[in-house]
C-alpha positions as CSV (number, residue, x, y, z in Angstrom):
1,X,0.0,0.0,0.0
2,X,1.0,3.6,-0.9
3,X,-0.1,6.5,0.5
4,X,0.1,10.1,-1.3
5,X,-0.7,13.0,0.6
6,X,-0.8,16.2,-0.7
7,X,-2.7,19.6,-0.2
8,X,-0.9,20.6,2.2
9,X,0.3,25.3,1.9
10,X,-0.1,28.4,4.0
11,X,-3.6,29.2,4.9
12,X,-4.9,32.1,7.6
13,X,-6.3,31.7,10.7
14,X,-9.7,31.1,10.3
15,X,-9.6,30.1,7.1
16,X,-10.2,26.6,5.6
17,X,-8.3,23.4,3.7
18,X,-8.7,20.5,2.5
19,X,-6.2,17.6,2.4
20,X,-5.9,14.6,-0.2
21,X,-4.4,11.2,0.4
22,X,-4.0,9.3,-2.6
23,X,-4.2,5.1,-1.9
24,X,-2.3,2.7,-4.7
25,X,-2.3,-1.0,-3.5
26,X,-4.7,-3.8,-2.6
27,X,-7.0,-2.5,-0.3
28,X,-9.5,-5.2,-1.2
29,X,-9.6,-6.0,2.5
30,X,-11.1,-3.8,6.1
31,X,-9.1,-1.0,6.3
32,X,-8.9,2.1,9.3
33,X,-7.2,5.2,7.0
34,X,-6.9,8.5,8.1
35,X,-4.7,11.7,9.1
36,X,-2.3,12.1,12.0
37,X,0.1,15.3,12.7
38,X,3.4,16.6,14.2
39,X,4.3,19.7,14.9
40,X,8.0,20.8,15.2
41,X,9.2,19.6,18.8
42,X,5.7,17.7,19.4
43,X,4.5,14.0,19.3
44,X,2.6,12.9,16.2
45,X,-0.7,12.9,17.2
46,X,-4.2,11.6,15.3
47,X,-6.5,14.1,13.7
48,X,-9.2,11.9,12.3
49,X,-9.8,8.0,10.7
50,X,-12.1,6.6,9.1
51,X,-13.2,3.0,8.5
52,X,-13.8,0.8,5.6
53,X,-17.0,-1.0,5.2
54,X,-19.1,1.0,7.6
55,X,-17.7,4.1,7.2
56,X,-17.4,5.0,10.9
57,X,-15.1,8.0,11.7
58,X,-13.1,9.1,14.5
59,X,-12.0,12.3,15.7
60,X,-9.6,13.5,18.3
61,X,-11.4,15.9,20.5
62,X,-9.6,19.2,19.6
63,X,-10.8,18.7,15.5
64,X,-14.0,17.2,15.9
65,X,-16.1,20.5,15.6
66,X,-13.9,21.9,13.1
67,X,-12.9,19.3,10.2
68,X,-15.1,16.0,8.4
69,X,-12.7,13.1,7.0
70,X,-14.5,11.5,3.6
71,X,-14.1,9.2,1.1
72,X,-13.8,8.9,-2.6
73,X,-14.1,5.0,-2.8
74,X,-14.0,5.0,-6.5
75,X,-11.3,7.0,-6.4
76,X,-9.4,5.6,-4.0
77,X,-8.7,9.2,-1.8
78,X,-9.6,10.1,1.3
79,X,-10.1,13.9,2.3
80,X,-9.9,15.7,5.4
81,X,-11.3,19.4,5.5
82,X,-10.4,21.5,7.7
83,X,-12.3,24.9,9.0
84,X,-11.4,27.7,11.2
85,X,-8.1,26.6,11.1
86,X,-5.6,28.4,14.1
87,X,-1.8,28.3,14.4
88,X,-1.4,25.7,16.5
89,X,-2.6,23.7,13.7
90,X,0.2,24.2,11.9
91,X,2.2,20.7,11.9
92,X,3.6,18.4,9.0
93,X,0.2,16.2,8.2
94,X,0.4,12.2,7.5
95,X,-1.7,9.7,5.7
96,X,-2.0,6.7,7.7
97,X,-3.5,3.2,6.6
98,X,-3.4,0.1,8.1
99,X,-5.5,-3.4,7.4
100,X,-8.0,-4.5,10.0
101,X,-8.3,-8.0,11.3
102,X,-11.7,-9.6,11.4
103,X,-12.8,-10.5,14.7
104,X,-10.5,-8.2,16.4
105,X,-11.8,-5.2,18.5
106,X,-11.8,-2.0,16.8
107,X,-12.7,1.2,18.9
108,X,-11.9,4.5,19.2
109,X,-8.9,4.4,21.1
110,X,-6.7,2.2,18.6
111,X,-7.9,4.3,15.9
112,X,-6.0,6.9,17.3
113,X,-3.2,5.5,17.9
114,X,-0.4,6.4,16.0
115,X,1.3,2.8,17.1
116,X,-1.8,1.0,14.9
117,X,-0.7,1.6,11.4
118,X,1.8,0.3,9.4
119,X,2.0,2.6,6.5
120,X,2.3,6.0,6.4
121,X,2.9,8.9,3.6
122,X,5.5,10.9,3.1
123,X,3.4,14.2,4.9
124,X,2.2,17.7,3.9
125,X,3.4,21.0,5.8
126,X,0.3,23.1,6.8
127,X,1.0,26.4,7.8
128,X,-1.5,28.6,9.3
129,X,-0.2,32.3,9.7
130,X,-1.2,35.9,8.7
């Protein structure tokens, strides 16, 4: 599986963006995909996933009100849009992916977990700033 993430530039605070990420690969099976950031001297940390199959998504707590993951499944891309964006937004953003196994609990929690996914794209700068 490849991941290509793009979308990334300089946007003001308040304003909005949306992110691509590109999948190549067999993805025939469950799947969790989604976005995770880092900003500089931080932790990578999960913005939002979303599931195959049933489509369920998950947000961390601070983007929840302010950006919707989606997907193109014909396409093969999942989106993230991002509103009322503020500078501490500003982090390099990664696609992650990684294959579910049937039977095996799936919750909230492990989908954000950065430690859950094994493939990862090579990451778009935002920058939010006036």
């Amino acid at each position: 599986v490849q991941l290509q993430a793009s979308g990334g530039g300089l946007v003001q605070p308040g304003g909005s963006l949306r992110l691509s990420c590109a999948v190549s690969g067999d993805t025939t099976d469950d799947f969790a995909i989604g976005w995770f950031r880092q900003a500089p001297g931080k932790e990578r940390e999960a913005v939002a996933i979303i599931a195959s199959g049933n489509g369920d998504t998950y947000y961390a707590d601070s983007m929840k009100d302010r950006s919707r993951i989606s997907r193109d499944n014909a396409k093969n891309i999942v989106f993230l849009q991002m509103n009322g964006v503020k500078s501490d937004d500003t982090a390099v953003y990664y696609c992650a992916f990684d294959f579910l196994i049937v039977g095996d609990a799936w919750n909230r929690r492990r989908a954000l977990n950065v430690n859950e996914y094994e493939y990862w794209g090579q990451g778009t700068l935002v920058t939010v700033s006036s």
